[in-house]
Structure formats: C-alpha cells, structure tokens
N, CA, C and O atoms as CSV, one atom per row, in Angstrom:
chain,resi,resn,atom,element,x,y,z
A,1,UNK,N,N,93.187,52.075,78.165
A,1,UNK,CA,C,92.029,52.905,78.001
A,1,UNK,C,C,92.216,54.190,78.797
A,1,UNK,O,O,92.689,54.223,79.933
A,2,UNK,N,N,91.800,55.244,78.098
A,2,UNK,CA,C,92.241,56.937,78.813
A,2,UNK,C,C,90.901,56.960,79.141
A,2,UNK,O,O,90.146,56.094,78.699
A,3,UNK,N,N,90.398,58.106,80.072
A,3,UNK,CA,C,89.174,58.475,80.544
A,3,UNK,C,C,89.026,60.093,79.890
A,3,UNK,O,O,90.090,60.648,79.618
A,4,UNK,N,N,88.346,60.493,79.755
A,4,UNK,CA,C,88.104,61.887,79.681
A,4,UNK,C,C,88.458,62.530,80.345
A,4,UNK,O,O,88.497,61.908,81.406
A,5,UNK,N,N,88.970,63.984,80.569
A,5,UNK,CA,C,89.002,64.722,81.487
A,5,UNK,C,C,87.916,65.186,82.503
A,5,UNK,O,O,88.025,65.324,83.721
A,6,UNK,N,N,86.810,65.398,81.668
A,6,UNK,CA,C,85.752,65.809,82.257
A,6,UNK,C,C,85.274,64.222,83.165
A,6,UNK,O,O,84.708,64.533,84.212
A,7,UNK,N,N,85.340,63.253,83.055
A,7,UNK,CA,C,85.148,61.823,83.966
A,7,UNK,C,C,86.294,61.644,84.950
A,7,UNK,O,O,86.161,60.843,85.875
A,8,UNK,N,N,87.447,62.367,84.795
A,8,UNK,CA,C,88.642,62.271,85.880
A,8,UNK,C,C,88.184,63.241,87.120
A,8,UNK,O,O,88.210,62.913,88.306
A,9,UNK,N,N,87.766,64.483,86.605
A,9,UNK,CA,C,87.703,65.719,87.123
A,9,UNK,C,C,86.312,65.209,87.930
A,9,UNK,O,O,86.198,66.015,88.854
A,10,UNK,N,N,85.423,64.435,87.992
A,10,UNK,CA,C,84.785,63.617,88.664
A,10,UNK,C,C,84.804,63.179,89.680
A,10,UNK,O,O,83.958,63.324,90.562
A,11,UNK,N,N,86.314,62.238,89.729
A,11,UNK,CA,C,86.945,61.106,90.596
A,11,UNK,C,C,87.637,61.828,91.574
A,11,UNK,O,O,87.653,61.413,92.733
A,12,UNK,N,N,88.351,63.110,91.171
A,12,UNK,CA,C,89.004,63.740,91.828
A,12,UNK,C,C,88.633,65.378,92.807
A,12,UNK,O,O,89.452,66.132,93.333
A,13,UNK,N,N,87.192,65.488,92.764
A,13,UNK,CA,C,86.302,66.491,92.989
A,13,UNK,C,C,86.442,66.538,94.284
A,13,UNK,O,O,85.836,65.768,95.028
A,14,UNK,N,N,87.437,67.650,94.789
A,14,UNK,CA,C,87.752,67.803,95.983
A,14,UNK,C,C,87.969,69.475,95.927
A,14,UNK,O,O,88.303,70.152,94.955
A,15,UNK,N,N,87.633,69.954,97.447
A,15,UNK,CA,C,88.311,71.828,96.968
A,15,UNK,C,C,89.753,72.108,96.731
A,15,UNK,O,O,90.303,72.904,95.969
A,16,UNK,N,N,90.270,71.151,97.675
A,16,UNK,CA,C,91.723,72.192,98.372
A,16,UNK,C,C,92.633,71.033,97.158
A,16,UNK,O,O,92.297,69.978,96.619
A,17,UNK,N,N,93.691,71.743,97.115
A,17,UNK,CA,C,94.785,70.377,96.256
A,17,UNK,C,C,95.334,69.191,97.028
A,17,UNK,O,O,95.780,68.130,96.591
A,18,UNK,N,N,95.149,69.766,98.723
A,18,UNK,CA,C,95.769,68.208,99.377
A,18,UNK,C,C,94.490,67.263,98.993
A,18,UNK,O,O,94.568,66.175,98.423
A,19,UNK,N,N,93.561,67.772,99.332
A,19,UNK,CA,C,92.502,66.205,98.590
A,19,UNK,C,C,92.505,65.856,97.223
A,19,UNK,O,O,92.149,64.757,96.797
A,20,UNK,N,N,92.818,66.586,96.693
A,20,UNK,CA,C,92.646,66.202,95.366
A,20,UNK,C,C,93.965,65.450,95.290
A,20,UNK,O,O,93.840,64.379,94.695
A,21,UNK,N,N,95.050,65.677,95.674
A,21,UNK,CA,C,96.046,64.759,95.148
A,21,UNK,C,C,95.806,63.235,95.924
A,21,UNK,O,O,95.988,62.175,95.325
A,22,UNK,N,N,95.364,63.318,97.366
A,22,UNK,CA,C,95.011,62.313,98.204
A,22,UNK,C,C,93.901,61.596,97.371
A,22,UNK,O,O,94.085,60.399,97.153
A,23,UNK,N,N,92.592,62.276,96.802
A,23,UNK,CA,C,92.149,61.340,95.869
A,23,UNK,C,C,92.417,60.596,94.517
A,23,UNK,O,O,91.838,59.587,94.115
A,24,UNK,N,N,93.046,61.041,94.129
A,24,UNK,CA,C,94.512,60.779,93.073
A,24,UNK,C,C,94.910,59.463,93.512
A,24,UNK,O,O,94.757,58.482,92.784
A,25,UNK,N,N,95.467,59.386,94.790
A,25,UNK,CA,C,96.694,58.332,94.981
A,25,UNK,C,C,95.464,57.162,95.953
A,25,UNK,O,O,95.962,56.081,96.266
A,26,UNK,N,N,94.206,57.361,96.315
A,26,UNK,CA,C,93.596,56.772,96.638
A,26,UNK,C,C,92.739,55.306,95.536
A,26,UNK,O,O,92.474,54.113,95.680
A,27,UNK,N,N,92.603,56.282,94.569
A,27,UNK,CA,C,92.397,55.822,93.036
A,27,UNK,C,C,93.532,55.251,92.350
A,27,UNK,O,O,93.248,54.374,91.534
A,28,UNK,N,N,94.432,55.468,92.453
A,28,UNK,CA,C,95.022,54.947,91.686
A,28,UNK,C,C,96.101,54.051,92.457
A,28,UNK,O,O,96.321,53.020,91.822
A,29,UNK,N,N,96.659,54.125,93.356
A,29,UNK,CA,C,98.012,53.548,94.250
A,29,UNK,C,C,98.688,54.261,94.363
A,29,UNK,O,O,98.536,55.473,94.515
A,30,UNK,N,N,100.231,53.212,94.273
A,30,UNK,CA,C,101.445,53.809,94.598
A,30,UNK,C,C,101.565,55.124,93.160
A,30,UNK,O,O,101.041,54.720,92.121
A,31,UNK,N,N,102.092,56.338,93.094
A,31,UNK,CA,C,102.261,57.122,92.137
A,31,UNK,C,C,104.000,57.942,92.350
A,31,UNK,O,O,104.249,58.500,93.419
A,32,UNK,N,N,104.851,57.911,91.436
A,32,UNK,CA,C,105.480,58.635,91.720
A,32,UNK,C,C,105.152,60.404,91.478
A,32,UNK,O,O,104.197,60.848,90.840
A,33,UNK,N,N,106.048,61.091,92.062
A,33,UNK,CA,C,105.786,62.681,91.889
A,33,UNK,C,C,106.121,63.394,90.522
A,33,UNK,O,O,106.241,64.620,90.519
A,34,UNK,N,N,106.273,62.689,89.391
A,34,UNK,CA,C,105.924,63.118,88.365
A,34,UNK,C,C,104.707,62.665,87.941
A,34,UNK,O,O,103.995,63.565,87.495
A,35,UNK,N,N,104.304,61.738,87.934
A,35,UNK,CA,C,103.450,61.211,87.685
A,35,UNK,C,C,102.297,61.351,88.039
A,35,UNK,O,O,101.429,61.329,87.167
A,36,UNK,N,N,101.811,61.598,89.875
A,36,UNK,CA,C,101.248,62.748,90.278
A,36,UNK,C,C,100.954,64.317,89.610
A,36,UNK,O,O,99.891,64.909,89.424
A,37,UNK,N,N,102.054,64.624,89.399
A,37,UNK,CA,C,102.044,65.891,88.594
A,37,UNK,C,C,101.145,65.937,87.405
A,37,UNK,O,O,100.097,66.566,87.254
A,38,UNK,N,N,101.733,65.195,86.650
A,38,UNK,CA,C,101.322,65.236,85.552
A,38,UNK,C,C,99.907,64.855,85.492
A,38,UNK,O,O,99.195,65.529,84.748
A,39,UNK,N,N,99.270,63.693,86.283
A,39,UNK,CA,C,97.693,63.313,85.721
A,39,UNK,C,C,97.210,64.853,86.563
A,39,UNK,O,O,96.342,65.331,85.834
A,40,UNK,N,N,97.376,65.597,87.523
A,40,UNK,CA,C,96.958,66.081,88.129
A,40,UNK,C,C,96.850,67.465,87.294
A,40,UNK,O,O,95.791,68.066,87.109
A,41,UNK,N,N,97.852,67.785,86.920
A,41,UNK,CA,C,97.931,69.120,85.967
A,41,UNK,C,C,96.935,69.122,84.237
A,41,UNK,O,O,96.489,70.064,83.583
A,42,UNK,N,N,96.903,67.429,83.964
A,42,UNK,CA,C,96.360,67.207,82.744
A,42,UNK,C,C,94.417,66.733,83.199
A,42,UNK,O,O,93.458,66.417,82.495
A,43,UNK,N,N,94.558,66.867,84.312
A,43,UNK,CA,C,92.961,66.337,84.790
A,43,UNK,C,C,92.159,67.565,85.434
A,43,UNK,O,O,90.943,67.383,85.491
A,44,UNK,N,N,92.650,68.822,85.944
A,44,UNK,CA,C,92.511,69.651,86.359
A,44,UNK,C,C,92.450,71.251,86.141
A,44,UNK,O,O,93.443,71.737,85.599
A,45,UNK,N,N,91.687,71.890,86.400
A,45,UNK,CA,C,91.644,73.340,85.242
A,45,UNK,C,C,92.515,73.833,85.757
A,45,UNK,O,O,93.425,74.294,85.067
A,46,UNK,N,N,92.553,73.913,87.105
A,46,UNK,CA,C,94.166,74.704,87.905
A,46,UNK,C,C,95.268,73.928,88.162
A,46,UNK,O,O,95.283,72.878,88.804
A,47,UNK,N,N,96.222,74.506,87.616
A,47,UNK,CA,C,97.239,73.525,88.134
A,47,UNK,C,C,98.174,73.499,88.553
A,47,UNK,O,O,98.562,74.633,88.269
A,48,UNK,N,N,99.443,72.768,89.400
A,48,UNK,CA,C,99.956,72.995,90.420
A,48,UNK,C,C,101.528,72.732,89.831
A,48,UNK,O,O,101.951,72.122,88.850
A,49,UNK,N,N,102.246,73.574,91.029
A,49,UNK,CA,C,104.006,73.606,90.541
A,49,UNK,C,C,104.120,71.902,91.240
A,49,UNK,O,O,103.389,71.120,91.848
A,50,UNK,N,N,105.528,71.953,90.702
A,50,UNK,CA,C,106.484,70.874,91.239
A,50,UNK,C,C,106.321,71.294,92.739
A,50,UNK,O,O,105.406,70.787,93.389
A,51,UNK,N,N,107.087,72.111,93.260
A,51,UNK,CA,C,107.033,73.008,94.567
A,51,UNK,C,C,105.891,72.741,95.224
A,51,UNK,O,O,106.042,72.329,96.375
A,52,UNK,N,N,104.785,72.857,94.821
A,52,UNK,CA,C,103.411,72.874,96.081
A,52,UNK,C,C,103.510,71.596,95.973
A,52,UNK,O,O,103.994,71.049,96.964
A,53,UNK,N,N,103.162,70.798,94.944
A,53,UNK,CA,C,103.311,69.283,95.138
A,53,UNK,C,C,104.284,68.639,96.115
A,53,UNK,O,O,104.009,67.944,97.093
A,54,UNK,N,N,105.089,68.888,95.803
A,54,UNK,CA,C,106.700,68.545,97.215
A,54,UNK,C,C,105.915,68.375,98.440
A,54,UNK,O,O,105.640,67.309,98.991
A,55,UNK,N,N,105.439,70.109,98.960
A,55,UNK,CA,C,105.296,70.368,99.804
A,55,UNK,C,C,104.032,69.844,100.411
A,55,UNK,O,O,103.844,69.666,101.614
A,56,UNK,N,N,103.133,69.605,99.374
A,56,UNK,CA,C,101.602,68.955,99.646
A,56,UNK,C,C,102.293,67.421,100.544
A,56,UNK,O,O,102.138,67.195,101.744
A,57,UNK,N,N,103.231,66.335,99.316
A,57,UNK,CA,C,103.380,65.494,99.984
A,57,UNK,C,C,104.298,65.486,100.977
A,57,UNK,O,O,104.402,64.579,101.802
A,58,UNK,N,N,104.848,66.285,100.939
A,58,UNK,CA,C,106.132,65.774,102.339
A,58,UNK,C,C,105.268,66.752,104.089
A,58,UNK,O,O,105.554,66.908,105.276
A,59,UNK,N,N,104.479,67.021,103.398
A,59,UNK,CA,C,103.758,68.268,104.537
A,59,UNK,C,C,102.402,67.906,105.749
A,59,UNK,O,O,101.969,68.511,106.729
A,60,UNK,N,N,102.020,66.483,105.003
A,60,UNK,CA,C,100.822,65.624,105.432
A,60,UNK,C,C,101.462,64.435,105.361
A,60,UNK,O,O,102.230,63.946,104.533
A,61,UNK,N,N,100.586,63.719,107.315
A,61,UNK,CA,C,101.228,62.526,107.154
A,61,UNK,C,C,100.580,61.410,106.856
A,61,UNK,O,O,100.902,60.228,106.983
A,62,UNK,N,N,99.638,61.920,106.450
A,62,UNK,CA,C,98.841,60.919,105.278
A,62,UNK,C,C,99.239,60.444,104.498
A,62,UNK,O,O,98.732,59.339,104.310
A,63,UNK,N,N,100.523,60.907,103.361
A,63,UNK,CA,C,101.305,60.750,102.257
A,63,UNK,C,C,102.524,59.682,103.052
A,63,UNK,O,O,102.995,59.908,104.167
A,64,UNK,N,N,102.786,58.795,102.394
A,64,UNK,CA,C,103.984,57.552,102.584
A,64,UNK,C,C,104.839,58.059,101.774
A,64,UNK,O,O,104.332,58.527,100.755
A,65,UNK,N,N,105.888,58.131,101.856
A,65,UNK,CA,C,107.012,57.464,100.625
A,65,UNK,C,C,106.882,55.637,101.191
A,65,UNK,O,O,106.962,55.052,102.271
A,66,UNK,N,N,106.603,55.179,99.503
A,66,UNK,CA,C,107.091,53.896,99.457
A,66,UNK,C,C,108.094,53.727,99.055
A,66,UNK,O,O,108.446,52.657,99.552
A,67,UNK,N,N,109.332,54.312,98.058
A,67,UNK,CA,C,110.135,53.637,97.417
A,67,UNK,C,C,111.070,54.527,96.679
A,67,UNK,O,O,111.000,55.728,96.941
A,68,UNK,N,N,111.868,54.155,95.864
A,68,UNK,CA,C,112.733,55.162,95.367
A,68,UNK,C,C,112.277,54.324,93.377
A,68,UNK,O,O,111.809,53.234,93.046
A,69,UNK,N,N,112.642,55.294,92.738
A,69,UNK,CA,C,112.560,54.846,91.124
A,69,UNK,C,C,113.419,56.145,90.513
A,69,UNK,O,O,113.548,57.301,90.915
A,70,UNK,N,N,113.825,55.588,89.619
A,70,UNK,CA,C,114.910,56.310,88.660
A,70,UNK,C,C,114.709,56.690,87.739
A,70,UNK,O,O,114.371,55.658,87.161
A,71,UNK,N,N,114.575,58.031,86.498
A,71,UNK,CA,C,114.427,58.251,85.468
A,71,UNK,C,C,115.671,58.835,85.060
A,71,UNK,O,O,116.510,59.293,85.836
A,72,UNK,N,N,115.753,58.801,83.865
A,72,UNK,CA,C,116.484,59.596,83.018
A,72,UNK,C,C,116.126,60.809,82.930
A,72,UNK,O,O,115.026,61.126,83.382
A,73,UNK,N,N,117.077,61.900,82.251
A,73,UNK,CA,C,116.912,63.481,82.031
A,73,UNK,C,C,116.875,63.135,80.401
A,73,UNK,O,O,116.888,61.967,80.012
A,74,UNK,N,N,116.834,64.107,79.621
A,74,UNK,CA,C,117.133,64.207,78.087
A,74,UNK,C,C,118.398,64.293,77.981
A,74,UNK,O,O,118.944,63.959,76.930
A,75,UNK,N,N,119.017,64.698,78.914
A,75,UNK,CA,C,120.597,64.525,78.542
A,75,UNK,C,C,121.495,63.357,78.847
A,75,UNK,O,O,122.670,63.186,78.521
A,76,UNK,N,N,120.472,62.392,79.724
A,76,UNK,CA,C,121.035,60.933,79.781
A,76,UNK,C,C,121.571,60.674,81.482
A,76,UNK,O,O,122.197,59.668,81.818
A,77,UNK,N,N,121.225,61.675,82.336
A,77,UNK,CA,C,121.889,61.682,83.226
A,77,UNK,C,C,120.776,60.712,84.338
A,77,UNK,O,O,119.622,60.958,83.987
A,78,UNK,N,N,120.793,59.819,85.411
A,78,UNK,CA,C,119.940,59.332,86.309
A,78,UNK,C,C,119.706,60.059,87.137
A,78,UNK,O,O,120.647,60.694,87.613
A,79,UNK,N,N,118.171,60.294,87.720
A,79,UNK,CA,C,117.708,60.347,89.250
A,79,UNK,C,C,116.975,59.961,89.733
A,79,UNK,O,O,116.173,59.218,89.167
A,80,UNK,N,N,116.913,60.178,90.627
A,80,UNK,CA,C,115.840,59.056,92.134
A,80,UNK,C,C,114.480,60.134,91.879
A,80,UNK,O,O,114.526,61.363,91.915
A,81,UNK,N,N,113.456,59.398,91.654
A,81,UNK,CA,C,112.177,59.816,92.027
A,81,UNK,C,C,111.533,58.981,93.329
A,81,UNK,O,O,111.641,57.760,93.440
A,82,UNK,N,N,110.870,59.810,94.263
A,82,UNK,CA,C,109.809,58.975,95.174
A,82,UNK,C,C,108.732,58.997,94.586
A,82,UNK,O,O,108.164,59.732,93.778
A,83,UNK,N,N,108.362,57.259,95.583
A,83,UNK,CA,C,107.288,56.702,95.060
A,83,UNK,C,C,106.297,57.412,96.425
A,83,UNK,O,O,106.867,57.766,97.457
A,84,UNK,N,N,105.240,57.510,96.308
A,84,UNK,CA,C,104.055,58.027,97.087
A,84,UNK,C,C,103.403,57.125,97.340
A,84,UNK,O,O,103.564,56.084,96.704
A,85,UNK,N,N,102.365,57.219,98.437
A,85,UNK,CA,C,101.007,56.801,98.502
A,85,UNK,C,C,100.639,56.934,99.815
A,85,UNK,O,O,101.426,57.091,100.748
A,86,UNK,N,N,98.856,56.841,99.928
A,86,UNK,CA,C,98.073,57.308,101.034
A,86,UNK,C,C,97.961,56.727,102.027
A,86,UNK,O,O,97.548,55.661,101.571
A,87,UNK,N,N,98.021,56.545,103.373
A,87,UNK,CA,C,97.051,55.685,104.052
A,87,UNK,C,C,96.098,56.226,104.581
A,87,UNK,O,O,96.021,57.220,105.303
A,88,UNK,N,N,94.779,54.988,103.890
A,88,UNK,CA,C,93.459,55.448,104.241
A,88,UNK,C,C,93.661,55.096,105.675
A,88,UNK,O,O,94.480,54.383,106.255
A,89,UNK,N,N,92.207,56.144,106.232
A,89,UNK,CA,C,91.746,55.565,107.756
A,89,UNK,C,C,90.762,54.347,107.967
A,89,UNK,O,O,89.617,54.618,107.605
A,90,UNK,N,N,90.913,53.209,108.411
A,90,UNK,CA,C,89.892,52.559,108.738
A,90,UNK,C,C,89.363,52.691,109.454
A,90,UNK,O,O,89.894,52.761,110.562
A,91,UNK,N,N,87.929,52.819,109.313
A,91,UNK,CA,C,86.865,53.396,110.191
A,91,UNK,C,C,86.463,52.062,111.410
A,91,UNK,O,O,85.606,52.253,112.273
C-alpha cells in the first residue's frame, strides 16, 4: 500500500532537511541512502542532491551506519550502499 504524497508530507513536516530525513528514518527504520533519497525527493516539494544527503548523514551523530548492501549499476557492475538509521533519545 503507497500513501499519498500529500499524507507523507505530513509524517515528515519538519523545516530544516536534517529533520526531515531524521523523521524519515524514525518512521520507517533501517533505510539505505538511495532509498532515503528517493522517498525523500518523491515526498517532498524541495528536493535534495546525493551530496547534501551524504553530508546530512555522515555530519550528525544521530545518524548510525548499520550495514553495508550492494546494488547493481545498469551496466552490471556491484557497489556497497550504507545502510542508515537514527538513534532516538530516551527521555
């Protein structure tokens, strides 16, 4: 089941892009950085490079790498994607 944009853009109603991606990965879990990208660019009226994303997660230490995952290119070749995710604060 897909949600609307306008019901994502909801979930994710934050000013700056570090919250918004932090509410992203709060909602949803572990995410890799395409994957990030992509709901984020397809849920959002502004939207963000590969580059700020990088830098959003590797820049706050709120953001984990959990893991490594592999995709293909169109030309068949492998690479390592990181896996992401948040840790909340317990109050």
């Amino acid at each position: 089941m897909t949600e609307s944009p306008i019901r994502l853009r909801q979930y994710y109603g934050a000013k700056s892009a570090r919250a918004r991606v932090g509410s992203m990965l709060a909602e949803h879990g572990d995410m890799n950085t395409h994957q990030t990208l992509d709901r984020y660019n397809q849920t959002l009226k502004h939207s963000i490079t590969m580059r700020e994303l990088s830098r959003i997660l590797a820049g706050d230490s709120r953001f984990t790498k959990t893991g490594m995952t592999s995709t293909r290119t169109l030309a068949g070749k492998k690479y390592p994607i990181t896996v992401w995710n948040i840790e909340l604060e317990v109050a």
